[in-house]
C-alpha positions in Angstrom: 0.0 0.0 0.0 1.2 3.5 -0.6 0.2 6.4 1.3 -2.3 8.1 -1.5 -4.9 5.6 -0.7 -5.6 7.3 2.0 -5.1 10.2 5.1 -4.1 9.5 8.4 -6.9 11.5 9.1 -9.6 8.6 7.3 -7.8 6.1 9.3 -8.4 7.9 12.3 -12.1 8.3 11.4 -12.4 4.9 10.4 -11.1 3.3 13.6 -13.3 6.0 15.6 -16.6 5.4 14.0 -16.0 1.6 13.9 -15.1 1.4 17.6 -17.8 3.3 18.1 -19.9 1.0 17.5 -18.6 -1.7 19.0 -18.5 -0.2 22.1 -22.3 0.3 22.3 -23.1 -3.3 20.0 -25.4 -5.6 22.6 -23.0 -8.4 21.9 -19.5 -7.7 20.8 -19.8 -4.3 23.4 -19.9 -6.7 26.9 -16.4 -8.6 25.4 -14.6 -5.6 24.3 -15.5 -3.2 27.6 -14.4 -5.5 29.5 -11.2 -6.6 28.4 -10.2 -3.4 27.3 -9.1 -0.9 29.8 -7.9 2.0 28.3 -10.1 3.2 25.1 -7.5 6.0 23.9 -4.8 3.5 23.9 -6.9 0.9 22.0 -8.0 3.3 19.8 -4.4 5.0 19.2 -3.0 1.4 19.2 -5.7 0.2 16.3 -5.2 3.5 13.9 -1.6 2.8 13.9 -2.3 -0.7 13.1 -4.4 0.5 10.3 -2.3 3.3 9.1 0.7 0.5 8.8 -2.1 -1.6 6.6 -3.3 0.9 4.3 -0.9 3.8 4.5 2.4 1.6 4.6 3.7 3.5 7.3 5.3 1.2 9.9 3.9 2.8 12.8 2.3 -0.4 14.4 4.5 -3.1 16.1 2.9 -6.0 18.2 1.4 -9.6 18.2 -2.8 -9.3 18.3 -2.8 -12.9 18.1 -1.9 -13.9 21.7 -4.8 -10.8 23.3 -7.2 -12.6 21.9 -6.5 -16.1 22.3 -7.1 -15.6 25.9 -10.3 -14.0 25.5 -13.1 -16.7 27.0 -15.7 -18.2 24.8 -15.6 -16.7 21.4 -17.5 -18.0 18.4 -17.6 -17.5 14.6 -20.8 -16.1 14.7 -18.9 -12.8 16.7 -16.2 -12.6 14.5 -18.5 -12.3 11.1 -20.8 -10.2 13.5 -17.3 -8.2 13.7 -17.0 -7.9 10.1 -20.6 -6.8 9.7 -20.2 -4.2 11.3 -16.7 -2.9 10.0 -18.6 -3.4 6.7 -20.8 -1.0 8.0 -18.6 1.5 8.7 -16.4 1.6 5.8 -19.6 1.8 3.6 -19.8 5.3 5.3 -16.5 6.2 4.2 -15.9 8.8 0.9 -12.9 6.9 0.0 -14.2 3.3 -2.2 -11.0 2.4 -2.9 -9.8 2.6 1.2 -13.0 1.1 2.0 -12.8 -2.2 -0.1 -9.0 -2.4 1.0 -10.0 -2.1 4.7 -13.0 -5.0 4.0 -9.9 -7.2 2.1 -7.7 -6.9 5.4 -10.3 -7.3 8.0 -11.8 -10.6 6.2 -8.3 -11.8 6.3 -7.8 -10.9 10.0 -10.5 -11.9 11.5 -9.8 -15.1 9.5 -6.3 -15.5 10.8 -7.3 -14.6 14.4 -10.6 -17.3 14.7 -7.9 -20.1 13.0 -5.7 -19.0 16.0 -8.3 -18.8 18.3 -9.6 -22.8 17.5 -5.7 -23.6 17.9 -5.2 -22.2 20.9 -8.2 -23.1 22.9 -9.3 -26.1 21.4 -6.3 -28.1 20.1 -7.6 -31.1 20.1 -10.1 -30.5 17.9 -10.3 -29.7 14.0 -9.7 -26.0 13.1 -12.6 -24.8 11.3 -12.6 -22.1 8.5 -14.4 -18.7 9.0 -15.6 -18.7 5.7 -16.3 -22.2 5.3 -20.5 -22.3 6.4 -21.0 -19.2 8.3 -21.8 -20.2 12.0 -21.0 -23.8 11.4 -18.1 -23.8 14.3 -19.1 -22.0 17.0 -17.0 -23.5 19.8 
């Protein structure tokens, strides 16, 4: 990615309105108030990890796999719930071309993290696909 497919300051709104709506969502809102202590810091931490995605910029450094791997009793139903609603908010964005970006990376991370999830919490059983029957592993 270069930096003209977007501003910092569309990043910013994009991890603002999204976590906006988490925060207030009837079920993904309970999981991430709880477990997350310090909003400006999340928030800060998240539009650097997306400014790194779509700008190229380098700013974000850390492993999201291990946080949430130790978050109790998550399903794939939450994590396409997740992606429903970042769908929602990059269909508010003016930029298309950031928007379907965004939507390209989030599929593939919340991808990556429910494979990690499965492996982490249940490794004796088979690792189930996100995309493979929507709903269909919801350990």
């Amino acid at each position: 990615m270069s930096n003209e497919l977007c501003t910092e300051q569309e990043i910013i709104t994009l991890v603002h309105r999204f976590y906006d709506r988490i925060r207030t969502d009837e079920q993904l809102g309970p999981v991430f108030n709880t477990h997350i202590h310090d909003w400006d810091l999340h928030l800060d931490t998240m539009v650097r990890f997306w400014s790194s995605l779509l700008r190229g910029t380098a700013s974000f450094s850390g492993r999201p796999m291990p946080k949430h791997a130790i978050l109790p009793n998550l399903t794939s139903s939450m994590f396409h719930h997740w992606l429903m609603l970042f769908d929602l908010t990059t269909n508010e964005l003016n930029n298309p071309a950031m928007a379907t970006q965004a939507r390209d990376f989030a599929r593939r991370i919340a991808r990556q993290l429910w494979m990690g999830y499965q492996v982490s919490n249940f490794p004796d059983r088979a690792v189930s696909d996100l995309y493979a029957t929507p709903g269909s592993a919801s350990q």
